[in-house]
C-alpha positions in Angstrom: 14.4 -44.0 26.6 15.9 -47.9 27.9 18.5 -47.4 25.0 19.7 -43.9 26.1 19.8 -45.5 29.8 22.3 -48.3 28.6 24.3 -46.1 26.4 25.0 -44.0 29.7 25.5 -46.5 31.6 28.1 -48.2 29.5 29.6 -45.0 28.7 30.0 -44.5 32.6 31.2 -47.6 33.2 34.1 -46.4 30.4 34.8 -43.3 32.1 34.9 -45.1 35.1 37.4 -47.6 34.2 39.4 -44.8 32.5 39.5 -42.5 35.7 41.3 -45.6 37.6 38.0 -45.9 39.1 38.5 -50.2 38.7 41.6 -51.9 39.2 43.7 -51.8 35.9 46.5 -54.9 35.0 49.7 -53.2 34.6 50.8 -54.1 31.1 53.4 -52.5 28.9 50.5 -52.2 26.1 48.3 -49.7 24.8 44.9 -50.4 25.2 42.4 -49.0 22.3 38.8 -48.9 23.3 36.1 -49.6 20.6 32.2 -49.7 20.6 29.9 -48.3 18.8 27.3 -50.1 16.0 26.3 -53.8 17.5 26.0 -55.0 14.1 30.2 -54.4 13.5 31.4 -55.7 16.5 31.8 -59.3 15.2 33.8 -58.4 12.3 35.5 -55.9 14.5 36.4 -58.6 17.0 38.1 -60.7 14.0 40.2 -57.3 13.1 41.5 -56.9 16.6 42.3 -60.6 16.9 44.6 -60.5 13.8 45.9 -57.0 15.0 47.1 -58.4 18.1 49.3 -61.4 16.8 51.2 -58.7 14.2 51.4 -55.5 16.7 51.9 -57.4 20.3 51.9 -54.2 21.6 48.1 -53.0 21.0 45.8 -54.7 22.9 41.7 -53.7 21.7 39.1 -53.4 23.8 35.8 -54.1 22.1 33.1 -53.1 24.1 29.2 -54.6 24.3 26.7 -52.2 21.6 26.6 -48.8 22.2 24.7 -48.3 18.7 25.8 -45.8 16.3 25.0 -42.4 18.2 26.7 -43.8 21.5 29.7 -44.6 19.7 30.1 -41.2 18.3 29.4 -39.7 20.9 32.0 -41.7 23.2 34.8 -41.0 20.8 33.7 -37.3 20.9 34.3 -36.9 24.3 37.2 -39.0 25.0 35.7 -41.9 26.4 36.9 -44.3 23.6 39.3 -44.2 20.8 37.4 -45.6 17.8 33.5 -45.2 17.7 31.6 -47.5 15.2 29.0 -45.9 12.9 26.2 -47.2 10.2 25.5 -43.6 9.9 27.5 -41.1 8.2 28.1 -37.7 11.3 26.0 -34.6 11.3 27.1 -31.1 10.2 27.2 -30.5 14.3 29.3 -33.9 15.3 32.4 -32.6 12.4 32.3 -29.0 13.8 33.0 -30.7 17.3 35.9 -32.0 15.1 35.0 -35.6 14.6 35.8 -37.5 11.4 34.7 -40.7 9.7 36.0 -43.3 7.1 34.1 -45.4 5.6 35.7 -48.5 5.5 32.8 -51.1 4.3 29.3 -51.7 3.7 27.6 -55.3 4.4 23.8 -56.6 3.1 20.6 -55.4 5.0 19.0 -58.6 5.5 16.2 -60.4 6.8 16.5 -63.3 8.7 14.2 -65.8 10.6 14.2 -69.0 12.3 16.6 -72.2 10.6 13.7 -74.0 10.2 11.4 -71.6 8.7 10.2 -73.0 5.3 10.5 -69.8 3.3 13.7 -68.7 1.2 12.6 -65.5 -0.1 10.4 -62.4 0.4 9.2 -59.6 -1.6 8.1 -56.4 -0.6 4.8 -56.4 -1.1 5.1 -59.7 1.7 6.6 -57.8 4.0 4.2 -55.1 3.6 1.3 -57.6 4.6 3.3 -59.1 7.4 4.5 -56.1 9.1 0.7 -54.8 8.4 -0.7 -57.7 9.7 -2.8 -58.9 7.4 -0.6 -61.9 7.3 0.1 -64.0 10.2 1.1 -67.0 9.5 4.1 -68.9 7.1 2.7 -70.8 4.4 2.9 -74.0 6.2 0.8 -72.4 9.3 3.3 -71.2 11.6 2.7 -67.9 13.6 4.9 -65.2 11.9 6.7 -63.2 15.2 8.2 -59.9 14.0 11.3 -58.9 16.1 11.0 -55.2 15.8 13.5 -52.5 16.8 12.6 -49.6 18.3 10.3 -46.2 16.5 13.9 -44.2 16.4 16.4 -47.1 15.8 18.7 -47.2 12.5 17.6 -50.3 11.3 13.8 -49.3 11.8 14.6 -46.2 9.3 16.0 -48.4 6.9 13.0 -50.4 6.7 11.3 -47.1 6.4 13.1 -46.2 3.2 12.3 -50.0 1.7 8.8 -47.9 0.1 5.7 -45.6 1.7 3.7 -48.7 1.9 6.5 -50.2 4.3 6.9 -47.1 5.8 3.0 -47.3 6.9 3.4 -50.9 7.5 6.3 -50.6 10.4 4.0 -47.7 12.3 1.4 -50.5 12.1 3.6 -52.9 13.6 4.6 -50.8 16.3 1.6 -49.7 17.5 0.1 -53.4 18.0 0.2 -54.5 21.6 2.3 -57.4 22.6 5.3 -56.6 19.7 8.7 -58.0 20.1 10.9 -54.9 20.2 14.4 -55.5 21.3 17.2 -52.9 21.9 20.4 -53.8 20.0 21.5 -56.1 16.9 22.6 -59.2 19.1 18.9 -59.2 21.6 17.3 -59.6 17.8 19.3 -62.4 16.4 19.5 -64.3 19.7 15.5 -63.6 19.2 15.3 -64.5 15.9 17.7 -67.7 16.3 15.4 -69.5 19.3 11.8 -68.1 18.5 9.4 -70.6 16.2 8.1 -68.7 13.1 10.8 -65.2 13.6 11.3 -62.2 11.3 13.9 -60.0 11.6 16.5 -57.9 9.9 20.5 -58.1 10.1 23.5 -57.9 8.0 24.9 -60.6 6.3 28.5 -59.8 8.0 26.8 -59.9 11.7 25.5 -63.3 10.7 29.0 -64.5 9.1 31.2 -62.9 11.8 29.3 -64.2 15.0 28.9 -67.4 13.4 24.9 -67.0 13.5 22.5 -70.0 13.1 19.6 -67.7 11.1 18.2 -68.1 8.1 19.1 -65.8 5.2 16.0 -64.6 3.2 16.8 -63.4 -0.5 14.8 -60.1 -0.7 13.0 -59.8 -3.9 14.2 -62.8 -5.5 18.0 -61.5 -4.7 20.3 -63.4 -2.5 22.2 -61.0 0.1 25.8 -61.6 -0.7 28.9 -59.4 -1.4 29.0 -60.1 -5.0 25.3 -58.8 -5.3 25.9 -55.8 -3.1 28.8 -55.2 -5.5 27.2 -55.8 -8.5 23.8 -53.3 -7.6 21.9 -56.1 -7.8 20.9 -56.3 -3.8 19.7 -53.2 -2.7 19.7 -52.9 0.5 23.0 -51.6 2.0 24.2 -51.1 5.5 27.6 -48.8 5.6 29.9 -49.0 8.5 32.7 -46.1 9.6 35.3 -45.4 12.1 34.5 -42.3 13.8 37.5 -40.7 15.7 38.5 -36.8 17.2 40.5 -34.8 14.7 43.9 -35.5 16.5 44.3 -39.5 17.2 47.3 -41.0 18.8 50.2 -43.3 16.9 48.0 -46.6 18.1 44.8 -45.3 16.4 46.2 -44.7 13.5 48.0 -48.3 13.5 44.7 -49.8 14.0 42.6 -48.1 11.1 45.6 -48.4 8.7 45.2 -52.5 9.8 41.7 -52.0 8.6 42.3 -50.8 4.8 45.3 -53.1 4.8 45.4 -56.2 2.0 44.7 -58.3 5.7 42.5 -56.5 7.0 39.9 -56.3 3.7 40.5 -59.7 3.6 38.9 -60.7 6.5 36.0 -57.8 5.8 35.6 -59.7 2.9 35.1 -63.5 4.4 32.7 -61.8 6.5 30.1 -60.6 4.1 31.8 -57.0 3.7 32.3 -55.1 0.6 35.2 -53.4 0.7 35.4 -50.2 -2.2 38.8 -50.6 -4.0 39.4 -47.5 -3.8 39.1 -45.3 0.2 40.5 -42.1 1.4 43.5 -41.8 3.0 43.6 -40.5 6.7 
């Protein structure tokens, strides 16, 4: 319920702006608005950056997390031009005429504190610790689970790790006095300053925000873009532009910077795998 209140009222504070609503600088510029997924606003932030310097006459907006489903939803209805997705749209959203291109996929990771002594975990240790049954690091410390929400993305994903994580998240949420936090950056800020943290993120929101976390290998496999390549790290997190059927001269400038040889470049310093081969707009 909080999340659907911050969506709207970020998503009025858009249509506010856009009505004239707000004083607006006079520039000769177009001005693309993008939000959407908090865990690809870093990298998105880098894209815009370099966009600016070769197209002087785009200037993008990238606005605080909407999430997935408030970033489809504000392209949708005009409030933005590019939403940002880590979910593919629903039979209903493409019959309102929306489309998506996937244009990378990143590492699901779990992070904790920098000074955590533990490199790796297996599932079977994260079904104890999200069950309970163990509370403490090796060396003693308190284990804090920073959880997201019973409907968030991320809290699916962990779903789908196996039934016995599955059972072990509905566990966790249910204990009094959990740490559940709304959006990608309240859980790595959390995860970054609290003693003894466990979290989950993506390898390219760590990179891209220049995050201070500790990567955990996940069943003896190191997050990377070579092992997300390769199969050999199996948990994935996709990301895709979401747009209205009909999209202006700028919007297609942006998303062709995107798939660019520059723009998959930088995806790629940023822990993004980036498919050789994409469909054309």
């Amino acid at each position: 319920m909080e999340r659907r209140k911050n969506i709207l009222r970020i998503l009025l504070l858009i249509g506010i702006t856009a009505a004239g609503g707000l004083p607006q600088p006079v520039f000769a510029e177009t001005i693309l608005k993008v939000g959407g997924a908090g865990s690809a606003l870093g990298s998105m932030r880098l894209l815009a950056e370099s966009l600016e310097k070769s197209h002087p006459g785009v200037k993008v907006q990238i606005l605080p997390s909407l999430g997935s489903p408030g970033g489809i939803k504000a392209a949708l209805d005009g409030l933005i031009e590019i939403g940002l997705s880590s979910i593919p749209l629903t039979e209903e959203e493409r019959k309102r005429g929306a489309i998506e291109i996937e244009y990378a996929k990143t590492p699901f990771i779990f992070v904790t504190n920098k000074i955590t002594r533990v490199s790796s975990l297996s599932t079977n240790d994260l079904v104890e610790i999200y069950r309970g049954e163990r509370p403490t690091w090796p060396d003693g410390t308190r284990i804090r689970l920073v959880l997201r929400p019973e409907t968030d993305i991320d809290t699916d994903r962990l779903k789908q790790i196996s039934p016995g994580m599955n059972e072990a998240l509905k566990t966790a949420l249910s204990r009094k006095g959990m740490i559940i936090v709304m959006t990608n950056q309240e859980s790595d800020n959390l995860v970054e300053t609290i003693t003894g943290s466990l979290g989950v993120s993506t390898l390219s929101q760590i990179i891209s925000e220049k995050r201070s976390s500790k990567i955990l290998s996940f069943n003896g496999v190191r997050p990377s873009v070579k092992t997300l390549a390769d199969g050999t790290y199996p948990l994935v997190k996709p990301f895709y532009l979401v747009t209205p059927s009909k999209i202006s001269a700028p919007v297609k400038t942006f998303i062709g910077f995107v798939r660019s040889p520059t723009g998959r470049q930088i995806l790629l310093e940023n822990g993004h795998w980036v498919p050789e081969e994409r469909n054309p707009r």
